[in-house]
Backbone as CSV, one residue per row, in Angstrom:
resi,resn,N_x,N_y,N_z,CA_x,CA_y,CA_z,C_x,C_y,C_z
1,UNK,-39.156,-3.363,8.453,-38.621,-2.478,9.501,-37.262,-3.008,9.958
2,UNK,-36.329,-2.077,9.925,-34.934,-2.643,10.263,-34.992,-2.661,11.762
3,UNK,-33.529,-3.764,12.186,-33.773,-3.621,13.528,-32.289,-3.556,13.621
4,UNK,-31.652,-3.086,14.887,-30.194,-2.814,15.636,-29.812,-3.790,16.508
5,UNK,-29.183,-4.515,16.402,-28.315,-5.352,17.546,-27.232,-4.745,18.258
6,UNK,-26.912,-4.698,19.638,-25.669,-4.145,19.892,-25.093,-5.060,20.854
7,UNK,-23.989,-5.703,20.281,-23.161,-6.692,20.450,-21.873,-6.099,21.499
8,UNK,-21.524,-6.752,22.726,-19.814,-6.089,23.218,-19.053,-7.339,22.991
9,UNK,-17.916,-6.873,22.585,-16.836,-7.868,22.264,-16.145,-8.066,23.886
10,UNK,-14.684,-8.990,24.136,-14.354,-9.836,24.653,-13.887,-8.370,25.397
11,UNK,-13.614,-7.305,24.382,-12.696,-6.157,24.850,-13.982,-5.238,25.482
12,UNK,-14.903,-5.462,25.651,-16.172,-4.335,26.369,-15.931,-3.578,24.933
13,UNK,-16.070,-3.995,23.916,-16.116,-2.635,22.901,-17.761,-2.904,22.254
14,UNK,-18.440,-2.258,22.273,-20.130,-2.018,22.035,-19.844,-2.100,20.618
15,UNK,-20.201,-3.105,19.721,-20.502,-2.822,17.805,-21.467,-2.888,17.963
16,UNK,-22.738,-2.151,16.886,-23.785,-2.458,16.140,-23.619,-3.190,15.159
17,UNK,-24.950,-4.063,14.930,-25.374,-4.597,13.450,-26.672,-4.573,13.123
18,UNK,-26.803,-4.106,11.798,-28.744,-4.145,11.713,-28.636,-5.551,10.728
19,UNK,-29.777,-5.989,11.390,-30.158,-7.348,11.372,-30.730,-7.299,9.986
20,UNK,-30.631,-8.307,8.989,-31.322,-8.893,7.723,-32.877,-8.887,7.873
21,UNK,-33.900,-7.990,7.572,-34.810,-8.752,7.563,-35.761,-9.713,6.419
22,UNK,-36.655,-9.830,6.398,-37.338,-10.725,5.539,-37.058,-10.524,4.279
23,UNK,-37.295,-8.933,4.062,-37.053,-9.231,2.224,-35.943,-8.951,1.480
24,UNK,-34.755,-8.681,2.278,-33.417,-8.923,1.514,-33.019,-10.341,2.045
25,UNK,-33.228,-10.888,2.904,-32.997,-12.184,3.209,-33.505,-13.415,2.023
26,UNK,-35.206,-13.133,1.686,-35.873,-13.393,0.390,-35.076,-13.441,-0.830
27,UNK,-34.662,-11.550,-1.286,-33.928,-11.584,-2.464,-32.752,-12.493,-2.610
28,UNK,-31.667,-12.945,-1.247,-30.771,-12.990,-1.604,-31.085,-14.729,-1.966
29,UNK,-32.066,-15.343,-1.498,-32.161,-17.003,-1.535,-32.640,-17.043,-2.730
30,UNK,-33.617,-16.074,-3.297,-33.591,-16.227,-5.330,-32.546,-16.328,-5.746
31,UNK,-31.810,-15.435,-5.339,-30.351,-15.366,-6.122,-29.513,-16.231,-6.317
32,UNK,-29.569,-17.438,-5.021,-29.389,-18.024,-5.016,-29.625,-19.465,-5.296
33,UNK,-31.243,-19.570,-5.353,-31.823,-20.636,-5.871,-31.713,-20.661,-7.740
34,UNK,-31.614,-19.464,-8.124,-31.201,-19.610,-9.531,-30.093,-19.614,-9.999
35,UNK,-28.885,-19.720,-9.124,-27.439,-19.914,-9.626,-27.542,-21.294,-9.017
36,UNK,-28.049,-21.928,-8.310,-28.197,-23.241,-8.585,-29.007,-24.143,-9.455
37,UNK,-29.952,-23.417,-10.369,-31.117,-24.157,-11.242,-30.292,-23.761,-12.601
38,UNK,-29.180,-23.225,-12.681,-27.909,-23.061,-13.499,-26.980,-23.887,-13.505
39,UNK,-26.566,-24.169,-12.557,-25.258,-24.957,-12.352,-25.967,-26.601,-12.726
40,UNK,-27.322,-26.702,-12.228,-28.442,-27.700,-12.354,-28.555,-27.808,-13.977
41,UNK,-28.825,-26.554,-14.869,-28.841,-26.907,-16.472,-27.632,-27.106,-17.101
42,UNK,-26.282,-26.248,-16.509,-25.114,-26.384,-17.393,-24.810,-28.170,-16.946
43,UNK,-24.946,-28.467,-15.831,-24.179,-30.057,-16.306,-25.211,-30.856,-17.195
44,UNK,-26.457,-30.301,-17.391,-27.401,-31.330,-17.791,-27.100,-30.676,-18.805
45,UNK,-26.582,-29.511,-19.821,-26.385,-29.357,-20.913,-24.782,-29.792,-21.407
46,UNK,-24.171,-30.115,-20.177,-22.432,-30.715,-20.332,-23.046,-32.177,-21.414
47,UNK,-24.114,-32.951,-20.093,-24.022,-34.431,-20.562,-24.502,-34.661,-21.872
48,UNK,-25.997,-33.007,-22.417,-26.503,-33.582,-24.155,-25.755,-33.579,-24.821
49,UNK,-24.744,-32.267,-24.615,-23.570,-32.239,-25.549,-22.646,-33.287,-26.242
50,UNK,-22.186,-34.090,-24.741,-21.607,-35.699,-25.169,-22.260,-36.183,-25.655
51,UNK,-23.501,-36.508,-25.437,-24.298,-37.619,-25.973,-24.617,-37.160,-27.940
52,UNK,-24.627,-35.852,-27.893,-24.297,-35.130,-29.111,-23.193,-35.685,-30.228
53,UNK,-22.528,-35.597,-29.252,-21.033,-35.195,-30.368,-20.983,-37.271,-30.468
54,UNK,-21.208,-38.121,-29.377,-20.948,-39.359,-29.492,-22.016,-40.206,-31.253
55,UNK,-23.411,-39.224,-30.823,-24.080,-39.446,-32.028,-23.189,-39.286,-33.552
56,UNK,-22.663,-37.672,-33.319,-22.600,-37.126,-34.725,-21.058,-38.165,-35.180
57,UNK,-20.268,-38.323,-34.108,-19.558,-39.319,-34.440,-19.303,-40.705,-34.744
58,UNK,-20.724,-41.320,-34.761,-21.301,-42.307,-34.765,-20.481,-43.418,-34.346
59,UNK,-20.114,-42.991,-32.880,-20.312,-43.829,-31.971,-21.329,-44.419,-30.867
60,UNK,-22.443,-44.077,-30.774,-23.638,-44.025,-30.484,-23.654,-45.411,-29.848
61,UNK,-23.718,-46.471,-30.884,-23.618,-47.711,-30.657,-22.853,-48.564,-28.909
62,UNK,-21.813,-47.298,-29.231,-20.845,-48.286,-27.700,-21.808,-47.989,-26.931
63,UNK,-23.275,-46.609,-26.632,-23.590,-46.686,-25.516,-24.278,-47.918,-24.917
64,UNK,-24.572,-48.646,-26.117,-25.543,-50.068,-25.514,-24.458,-50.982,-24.561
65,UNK,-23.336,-50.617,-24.661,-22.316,-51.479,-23.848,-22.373,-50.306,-22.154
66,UNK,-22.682,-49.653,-22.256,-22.889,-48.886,-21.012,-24.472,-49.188,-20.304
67,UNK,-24.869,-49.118,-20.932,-25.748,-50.087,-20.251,-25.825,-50.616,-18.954
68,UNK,-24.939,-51.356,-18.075,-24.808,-51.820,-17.381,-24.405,-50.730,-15.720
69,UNK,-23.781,-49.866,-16.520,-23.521,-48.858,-15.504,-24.425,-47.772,-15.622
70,UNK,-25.986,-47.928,-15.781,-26.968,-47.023,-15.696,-27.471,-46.478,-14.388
71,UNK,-27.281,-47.724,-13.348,-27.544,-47.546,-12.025,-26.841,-46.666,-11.198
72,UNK,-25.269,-46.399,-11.852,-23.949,-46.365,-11.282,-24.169,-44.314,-11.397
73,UNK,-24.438,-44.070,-12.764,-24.868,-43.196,-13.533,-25.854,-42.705,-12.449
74,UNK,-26.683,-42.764,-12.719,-28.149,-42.587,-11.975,-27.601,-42.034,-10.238
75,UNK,-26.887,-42.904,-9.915,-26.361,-42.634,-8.685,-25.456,-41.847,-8.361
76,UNK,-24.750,-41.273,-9.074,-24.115,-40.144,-9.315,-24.584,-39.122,-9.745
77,UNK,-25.263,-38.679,-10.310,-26.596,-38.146,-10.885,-27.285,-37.196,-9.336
78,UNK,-27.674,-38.031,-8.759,-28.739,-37.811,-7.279,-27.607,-37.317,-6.448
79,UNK,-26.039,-37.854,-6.377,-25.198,-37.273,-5.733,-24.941,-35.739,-5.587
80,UNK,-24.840,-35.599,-7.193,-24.736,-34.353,-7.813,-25.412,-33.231,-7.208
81,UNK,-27.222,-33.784,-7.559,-27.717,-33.267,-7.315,-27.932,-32.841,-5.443
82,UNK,-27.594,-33.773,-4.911,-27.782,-33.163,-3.371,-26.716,-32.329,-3.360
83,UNK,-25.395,-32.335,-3.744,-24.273,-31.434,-3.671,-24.830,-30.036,-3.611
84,UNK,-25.234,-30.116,-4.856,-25.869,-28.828,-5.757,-27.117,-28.181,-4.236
85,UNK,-27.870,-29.162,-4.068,-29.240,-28.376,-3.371,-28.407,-28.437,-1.914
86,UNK,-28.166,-29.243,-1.323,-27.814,-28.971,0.387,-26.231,-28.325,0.155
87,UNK,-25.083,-28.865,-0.875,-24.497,-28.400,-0.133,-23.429,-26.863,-0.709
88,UNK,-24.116,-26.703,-1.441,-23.898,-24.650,-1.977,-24.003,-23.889,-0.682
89,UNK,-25.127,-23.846,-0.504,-24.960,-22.977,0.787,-23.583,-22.979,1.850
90,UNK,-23.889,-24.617,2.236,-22.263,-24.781,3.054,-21.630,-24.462,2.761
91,UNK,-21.209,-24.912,1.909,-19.626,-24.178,1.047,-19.548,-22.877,1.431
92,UNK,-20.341,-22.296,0.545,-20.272,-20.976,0.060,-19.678,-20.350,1.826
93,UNK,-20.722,-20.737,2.891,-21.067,-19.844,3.956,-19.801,-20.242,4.740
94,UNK,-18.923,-21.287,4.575,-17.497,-21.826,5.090,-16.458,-21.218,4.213
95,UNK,-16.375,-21.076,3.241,-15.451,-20.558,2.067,-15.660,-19.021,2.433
96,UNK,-16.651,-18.375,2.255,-16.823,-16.703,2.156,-17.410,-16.735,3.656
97,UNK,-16.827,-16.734,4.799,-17.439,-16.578,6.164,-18.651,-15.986,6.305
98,UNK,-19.744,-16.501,5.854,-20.839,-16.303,6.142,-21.459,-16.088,4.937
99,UNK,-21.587,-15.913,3.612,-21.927,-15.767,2.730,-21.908,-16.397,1.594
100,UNK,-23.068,-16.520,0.973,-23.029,-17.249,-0.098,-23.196,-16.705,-1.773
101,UNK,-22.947,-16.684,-2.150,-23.304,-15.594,-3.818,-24.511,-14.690,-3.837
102,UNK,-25.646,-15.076,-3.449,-26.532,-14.434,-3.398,-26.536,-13.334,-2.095
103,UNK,-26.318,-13.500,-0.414,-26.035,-13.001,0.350,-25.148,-12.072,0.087
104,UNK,-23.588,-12.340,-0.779,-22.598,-11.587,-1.008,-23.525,-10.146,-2.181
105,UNK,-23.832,-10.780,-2.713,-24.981,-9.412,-3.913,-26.065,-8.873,-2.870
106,UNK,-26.602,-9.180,-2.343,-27.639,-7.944,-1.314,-26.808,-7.913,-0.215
107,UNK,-25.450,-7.998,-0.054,-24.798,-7.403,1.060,-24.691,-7.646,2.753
108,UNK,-25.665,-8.894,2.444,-25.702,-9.935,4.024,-24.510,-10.777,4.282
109,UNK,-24.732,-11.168,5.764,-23.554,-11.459,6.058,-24.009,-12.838,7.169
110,UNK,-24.601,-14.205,7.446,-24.784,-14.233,8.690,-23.355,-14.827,9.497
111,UNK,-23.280,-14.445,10.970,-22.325,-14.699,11.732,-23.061,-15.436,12.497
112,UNK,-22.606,-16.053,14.049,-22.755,-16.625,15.285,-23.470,-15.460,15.804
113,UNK,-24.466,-16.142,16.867,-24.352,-15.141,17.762,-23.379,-14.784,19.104
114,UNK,-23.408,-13.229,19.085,-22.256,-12.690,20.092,-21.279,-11.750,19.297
115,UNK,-21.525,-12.080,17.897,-20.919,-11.533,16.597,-19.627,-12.297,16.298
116,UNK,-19.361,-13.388,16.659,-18.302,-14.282,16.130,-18.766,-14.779,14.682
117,UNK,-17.768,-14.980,13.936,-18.234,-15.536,12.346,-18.404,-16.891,12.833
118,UNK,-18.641,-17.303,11.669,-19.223,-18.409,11.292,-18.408,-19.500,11.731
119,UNK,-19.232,-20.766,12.423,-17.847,-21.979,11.928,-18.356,-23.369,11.202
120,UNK,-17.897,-24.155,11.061,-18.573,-25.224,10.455,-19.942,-25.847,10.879
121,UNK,-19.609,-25.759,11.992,-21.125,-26.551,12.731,-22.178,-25.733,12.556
122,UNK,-22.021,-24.508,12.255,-23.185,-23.453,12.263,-24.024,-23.176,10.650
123,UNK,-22.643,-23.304,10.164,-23.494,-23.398,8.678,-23.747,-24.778,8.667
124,UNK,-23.517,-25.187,8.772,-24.179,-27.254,8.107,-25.824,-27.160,9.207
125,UNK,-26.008,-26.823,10.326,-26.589,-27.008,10.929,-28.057,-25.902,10.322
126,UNK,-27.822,-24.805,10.491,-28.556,-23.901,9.752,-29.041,-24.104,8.530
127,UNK,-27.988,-24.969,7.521,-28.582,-24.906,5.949,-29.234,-26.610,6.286
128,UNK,-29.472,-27.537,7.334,-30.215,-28.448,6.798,-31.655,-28.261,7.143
129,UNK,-32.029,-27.007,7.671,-33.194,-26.939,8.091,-34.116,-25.768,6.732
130,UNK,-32.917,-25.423,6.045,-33.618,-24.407,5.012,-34.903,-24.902,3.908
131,UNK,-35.261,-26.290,3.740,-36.340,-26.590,2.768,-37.275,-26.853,3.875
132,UNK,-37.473,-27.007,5.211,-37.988,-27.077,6.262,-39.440,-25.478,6.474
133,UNK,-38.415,-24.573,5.999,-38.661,-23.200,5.930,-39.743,-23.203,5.206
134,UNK,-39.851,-23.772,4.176,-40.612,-23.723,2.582,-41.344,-24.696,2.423
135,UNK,-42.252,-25.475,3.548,-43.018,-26.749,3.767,-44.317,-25.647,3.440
136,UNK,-44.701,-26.627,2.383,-46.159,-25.727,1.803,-47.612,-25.868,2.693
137,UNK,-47.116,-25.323,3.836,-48.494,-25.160,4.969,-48.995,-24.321,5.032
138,UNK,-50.125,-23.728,5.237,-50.847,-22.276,5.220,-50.180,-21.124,5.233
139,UNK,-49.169,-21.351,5.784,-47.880,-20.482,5.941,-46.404,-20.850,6.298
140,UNK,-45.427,-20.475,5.166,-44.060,-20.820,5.605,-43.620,-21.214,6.838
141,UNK,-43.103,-21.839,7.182,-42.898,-21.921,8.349,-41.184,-20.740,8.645
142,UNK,-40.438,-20.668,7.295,-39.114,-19.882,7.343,-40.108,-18.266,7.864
143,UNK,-40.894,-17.988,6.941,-41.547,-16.862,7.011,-42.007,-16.177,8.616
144,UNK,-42.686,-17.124,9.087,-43.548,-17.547,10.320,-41.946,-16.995,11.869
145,UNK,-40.913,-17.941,11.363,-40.050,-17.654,12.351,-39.276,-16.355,12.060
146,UNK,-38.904,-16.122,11.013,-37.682,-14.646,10.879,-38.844,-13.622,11.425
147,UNK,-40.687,-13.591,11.065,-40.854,-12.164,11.149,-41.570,-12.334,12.764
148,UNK,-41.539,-13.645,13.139,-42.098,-13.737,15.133,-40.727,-14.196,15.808
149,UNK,-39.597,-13.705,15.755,-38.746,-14.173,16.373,-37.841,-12.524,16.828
150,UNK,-36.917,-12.153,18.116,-36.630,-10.684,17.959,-35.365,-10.779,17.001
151,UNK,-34.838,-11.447,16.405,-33.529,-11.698,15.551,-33.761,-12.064,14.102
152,UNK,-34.850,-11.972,13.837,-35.272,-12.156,12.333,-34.636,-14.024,12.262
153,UNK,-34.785,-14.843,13.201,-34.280,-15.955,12.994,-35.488,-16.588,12.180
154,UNK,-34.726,-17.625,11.131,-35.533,-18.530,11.140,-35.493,-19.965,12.037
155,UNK,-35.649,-21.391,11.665,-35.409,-22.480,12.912,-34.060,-22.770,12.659
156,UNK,-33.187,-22.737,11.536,-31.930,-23.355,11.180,-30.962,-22.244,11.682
157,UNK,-31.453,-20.932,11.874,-30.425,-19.946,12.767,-30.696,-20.062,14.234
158,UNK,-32.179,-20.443,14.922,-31.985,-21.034,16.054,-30.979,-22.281,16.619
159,UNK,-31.292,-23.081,15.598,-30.230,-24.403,15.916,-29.155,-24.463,16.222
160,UNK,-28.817,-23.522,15.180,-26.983,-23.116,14.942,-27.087,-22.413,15.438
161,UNK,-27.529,-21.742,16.398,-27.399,-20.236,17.033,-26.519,-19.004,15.905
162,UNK,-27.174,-18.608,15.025,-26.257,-17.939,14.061,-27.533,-16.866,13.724
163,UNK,-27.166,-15.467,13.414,-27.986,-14.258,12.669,-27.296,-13.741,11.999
164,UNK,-28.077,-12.989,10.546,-27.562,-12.782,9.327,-28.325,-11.799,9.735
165,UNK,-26.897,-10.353,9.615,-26.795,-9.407,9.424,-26.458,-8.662,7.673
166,UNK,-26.806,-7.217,8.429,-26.125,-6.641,6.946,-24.732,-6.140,7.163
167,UNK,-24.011,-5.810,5.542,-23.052,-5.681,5.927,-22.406,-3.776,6.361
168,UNK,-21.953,-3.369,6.600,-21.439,-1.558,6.871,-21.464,-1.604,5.768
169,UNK,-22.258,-0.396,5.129,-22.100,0.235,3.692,-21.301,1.423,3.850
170,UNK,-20.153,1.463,2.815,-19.457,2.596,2.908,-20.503,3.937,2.500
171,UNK,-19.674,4.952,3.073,-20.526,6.327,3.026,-20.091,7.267,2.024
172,UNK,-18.876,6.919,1.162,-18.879,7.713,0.165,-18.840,7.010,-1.315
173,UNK,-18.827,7.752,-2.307,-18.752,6.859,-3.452,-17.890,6.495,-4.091
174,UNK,-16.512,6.787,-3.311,-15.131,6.419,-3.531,-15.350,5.215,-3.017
175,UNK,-15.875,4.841,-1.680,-16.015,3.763,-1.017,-16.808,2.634,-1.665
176,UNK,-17.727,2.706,-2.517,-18.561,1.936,-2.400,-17.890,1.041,-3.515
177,UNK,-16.447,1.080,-4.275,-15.582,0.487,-4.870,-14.882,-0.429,-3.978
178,UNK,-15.257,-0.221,-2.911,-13.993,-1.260,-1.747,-15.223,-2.104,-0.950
179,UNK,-14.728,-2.740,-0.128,-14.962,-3.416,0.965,-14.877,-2.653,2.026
180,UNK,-16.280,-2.400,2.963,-16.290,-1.535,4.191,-15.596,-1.880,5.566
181,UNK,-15.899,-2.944,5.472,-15.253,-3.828,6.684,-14.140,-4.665,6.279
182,UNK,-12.542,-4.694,6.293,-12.152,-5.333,6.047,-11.890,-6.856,7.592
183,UNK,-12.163,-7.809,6.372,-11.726,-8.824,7.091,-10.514,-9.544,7.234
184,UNK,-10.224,-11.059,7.812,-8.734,-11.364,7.690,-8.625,-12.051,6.435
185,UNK,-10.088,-12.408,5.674,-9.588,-13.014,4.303,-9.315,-12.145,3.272
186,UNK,-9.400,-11.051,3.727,-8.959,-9.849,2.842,-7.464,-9.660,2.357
187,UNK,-7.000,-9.557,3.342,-5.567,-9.364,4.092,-4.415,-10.809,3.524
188,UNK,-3.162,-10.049,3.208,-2.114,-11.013,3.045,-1.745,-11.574,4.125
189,UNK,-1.673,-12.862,4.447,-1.756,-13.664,5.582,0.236,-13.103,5.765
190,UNK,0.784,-13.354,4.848,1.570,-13.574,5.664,2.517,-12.018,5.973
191,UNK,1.632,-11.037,5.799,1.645,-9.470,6.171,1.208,-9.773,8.186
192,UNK,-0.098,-10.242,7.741,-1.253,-10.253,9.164,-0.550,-10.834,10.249
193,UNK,0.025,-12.505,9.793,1.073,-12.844,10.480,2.683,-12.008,11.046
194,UNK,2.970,-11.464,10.314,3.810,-10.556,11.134,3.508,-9.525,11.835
195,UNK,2.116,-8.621,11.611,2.185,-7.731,11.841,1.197,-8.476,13.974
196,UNK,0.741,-9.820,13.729,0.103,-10.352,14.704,1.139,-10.814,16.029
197,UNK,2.309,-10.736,15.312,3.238,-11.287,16.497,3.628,-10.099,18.014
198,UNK,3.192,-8.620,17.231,3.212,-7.603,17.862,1.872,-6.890,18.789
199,UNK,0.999,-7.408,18.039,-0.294,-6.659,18.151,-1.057,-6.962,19.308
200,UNK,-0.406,-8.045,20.077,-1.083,-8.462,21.209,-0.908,-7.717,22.366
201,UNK,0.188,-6.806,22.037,0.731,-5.560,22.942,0.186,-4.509,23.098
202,UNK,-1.155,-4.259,21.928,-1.814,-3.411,21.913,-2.839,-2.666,22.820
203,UNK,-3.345,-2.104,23.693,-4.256,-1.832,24.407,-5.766,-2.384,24.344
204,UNK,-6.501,-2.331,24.962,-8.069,-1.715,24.622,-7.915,-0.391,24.261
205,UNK,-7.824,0.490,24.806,-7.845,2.097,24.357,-7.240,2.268,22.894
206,UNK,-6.235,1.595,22.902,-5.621,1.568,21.702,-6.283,1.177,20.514
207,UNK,-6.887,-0.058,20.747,-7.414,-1.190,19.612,-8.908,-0.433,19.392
208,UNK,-9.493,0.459,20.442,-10.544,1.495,20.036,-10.405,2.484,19.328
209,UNK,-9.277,3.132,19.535,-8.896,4.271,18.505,-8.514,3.481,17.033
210,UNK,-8.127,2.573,16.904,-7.627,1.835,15.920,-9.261,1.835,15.070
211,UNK,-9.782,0.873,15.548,-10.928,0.331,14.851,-11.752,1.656,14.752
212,UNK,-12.116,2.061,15.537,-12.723,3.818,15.261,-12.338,4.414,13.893
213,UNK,-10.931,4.630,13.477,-10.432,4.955,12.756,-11.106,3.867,11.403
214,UNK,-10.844,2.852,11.417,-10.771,1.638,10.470,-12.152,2.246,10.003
215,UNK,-13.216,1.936,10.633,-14.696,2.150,10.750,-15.418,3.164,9.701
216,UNK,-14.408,4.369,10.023,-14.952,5.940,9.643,-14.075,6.192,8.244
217,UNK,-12.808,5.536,7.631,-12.105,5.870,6.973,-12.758,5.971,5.639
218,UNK,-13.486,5.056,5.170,-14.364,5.298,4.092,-14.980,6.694,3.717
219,UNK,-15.224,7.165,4.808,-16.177,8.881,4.547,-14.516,9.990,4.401
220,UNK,-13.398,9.614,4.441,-12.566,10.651,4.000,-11.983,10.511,2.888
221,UNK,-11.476,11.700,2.423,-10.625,11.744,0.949,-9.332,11.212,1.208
222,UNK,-8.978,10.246,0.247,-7.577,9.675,0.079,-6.644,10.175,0.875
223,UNK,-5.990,11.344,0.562,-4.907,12.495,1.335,-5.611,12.653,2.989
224,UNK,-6.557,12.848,2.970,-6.981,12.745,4.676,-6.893,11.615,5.202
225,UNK,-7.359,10.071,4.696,-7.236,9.657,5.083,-5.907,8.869,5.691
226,UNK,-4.869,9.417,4.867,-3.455,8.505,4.835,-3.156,10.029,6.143
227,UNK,-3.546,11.409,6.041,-2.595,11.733,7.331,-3.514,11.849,8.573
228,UNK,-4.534,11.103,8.627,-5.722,11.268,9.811,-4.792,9.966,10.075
229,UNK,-4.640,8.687,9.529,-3.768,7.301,10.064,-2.344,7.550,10.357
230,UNK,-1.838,8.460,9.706,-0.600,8.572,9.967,-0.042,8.915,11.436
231,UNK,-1.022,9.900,11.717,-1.268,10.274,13.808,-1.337,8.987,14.384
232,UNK,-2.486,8.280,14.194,-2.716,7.154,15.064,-1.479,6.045,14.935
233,UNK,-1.363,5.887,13.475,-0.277,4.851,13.167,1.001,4.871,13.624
234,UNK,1.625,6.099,13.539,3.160,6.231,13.747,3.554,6.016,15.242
235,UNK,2.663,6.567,16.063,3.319,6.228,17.445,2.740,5.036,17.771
236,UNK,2.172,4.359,17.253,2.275,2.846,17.683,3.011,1.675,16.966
237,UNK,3.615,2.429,15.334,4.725,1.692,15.603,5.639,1.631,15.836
238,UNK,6.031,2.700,16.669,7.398,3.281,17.414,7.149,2.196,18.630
239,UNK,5.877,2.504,19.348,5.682,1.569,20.901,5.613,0.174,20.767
240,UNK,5.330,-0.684,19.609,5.705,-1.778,18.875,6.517,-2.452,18.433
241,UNK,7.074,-1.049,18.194,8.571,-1.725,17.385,8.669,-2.161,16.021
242,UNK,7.525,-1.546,15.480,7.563,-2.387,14.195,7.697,-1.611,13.287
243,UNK,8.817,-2.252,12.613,9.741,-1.555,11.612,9.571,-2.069,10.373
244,UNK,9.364,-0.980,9.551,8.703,-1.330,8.228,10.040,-1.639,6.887
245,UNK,9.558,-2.803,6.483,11.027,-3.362,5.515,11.972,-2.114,4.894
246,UNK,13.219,-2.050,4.732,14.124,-1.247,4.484,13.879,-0.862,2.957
247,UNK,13.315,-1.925,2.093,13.020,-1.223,0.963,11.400,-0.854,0.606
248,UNK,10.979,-0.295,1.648,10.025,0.443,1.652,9.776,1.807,1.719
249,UNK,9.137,2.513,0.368,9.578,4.016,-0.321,8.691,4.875,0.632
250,UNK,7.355,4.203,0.828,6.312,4.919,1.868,5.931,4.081,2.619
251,UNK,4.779,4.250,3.175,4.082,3.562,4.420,2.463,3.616,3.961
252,UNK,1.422,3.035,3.748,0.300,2.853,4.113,-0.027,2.680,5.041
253,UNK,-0.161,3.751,5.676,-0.718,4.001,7.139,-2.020,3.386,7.428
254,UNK,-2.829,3.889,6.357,-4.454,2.934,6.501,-4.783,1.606,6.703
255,UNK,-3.892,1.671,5.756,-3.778,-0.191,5.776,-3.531,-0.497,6.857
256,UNK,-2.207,-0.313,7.123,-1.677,-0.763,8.216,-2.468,-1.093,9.392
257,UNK,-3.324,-0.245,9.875,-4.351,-0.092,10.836,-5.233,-1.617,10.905
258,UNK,-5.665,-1.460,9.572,-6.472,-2.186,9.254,-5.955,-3.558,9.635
259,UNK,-4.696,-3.873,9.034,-4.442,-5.105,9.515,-3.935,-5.156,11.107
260,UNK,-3.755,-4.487,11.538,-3.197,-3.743,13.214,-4.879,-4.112,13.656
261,UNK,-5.937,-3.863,13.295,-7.478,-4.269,14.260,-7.382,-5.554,13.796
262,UNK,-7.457,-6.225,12.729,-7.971,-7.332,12.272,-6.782,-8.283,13.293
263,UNK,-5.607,-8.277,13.075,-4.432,-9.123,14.040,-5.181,-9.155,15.593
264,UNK,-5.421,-8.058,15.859,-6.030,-7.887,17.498,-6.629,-8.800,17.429
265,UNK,-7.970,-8.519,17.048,-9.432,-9.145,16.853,-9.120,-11.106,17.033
266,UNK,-8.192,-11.031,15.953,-7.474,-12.738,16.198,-7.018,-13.284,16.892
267,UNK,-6.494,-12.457,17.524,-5.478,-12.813,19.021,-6.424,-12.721,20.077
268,UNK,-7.587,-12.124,19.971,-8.834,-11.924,21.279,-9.572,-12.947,20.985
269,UNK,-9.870,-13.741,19.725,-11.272,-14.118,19.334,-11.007,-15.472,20.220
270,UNK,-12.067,-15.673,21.360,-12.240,-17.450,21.575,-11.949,-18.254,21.338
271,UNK,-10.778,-19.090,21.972,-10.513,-20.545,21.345,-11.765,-21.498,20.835
């Protein structure tokens, strides 16, 4: 059963998110537990290979002089391997703000709660409690908390105070080629950066019609959508001031927007 969160930002602006529950949350940690029992065979098929080719070259022999660094080996080895099991998730969920390969394929997302993304302390904190989840007691204990908790939490999203949502699915099938929500890692930074030096001038009323727009643009046809933005867009960058480079033939109005909410959003978000 899905459930609705409704989050207000810093600006009183009301978003929804429907919350992850148990069994795309499930799918996406297979997905993920087997692109790591991969990454787990390709180096263990990197090292037969050497040990392969050292045979067929019959050098074999020097390994008895290695010998000595078996421990060294071994210990690098277990390194590896914790990399691999604790720290994929991190990465992934610090690198792709909130997502990890498997999450990114069933379309989850988790953030902070309040709907702030992710920050370091939240993923490290959250992913050391994840084999915690999977303690073979009469019942999961991961299981036990996402489906008795009102946030589908398990204990490592309590800790970190963090919930994994889904992500806006676009509504047409032009859309479902793009990204619904664009974010700022989407975006040419150093577009976002200029277009951020202005954007702080922007309203609430404004930055609602903006994102409204951003939100819904997916459900229109190309040509609608560039002159449904073109209304909203043009007189704010007249009241802005922002003047689009001289060797520029048109305007992407959509875009523009897009990076026009996302700049806001940056300039509002919590130190």
């Amino acid at each position: 059963m899905s459930r609705v969160i409704l989050i207000s930002t810093p600006e009183n602006i009301a978003i929804d998110y429907e919350l992850a529950g148990l069994a795309s949350r499930a799918a996406a940690f297979l997905v993920d537990i087997l692109i790591q029992i991969s990454i787990w065979l390709i180096v263990g098929a990197i090292a037969l290979v050497v040990y392969g080719i050292l045979i067929l070259a019959g050098l074999h022999h020097i390994l008895r002089y290695l010998s000595g660094l078996t421990n060294l080996f071994e210990a690098l080895y277990a390194i590896l391997g914790f990399l691999i099991l604790w720290g994929y998730r991190i990465y992934f969920e610090i690198k792709w703000n909130g997502q990890t390969p498997g999450k990114r394929h069933l379309g989850l997302r988790t953030m902070r709660q309040g709907g702030y993304p992710i920050n370091v302390f939240g993923a490290i904190i959250r992913n050391l409690f994840w084999m915690f989840d999977l303690a073979p007691v009469p019942f999961p204990p991961g299981i036990a908390f996402i489906m008795g908790t009102r946030e589908y939490q398990r204990l490592g999203d309590i800790v970190g105070g963090t919930i994994v949502v889904k992500q806006r699915a676009p509504q047409t099938l032009d859309g479902l080629l793009r990204v619904a929500y664009i974010l700022p890692e989407h975006l040419d930074p150093a577009a976002l950066s200029l277009i951020m030096n202005e954007a702080d001038r922007l309203t609430p009323d404004e930055y609602r019609a903006v994102r409204h727009y951003t939100e819904r643009r997916r459900q229109l046809l190309g040509p609608v959508q560039q002159s449904a933005a073109s209304i909203i867009a043009i007189p704010l960058m007249e009241r802005l001031h922002i003047v689009p480079p001289a060797s520029a033939k048109s305007i992407d109005y959509a875009t523009f927007l897009e990076y026009l909410a996302v700049a806001y959003e940056q300039l509002r978000r919590p130190k």
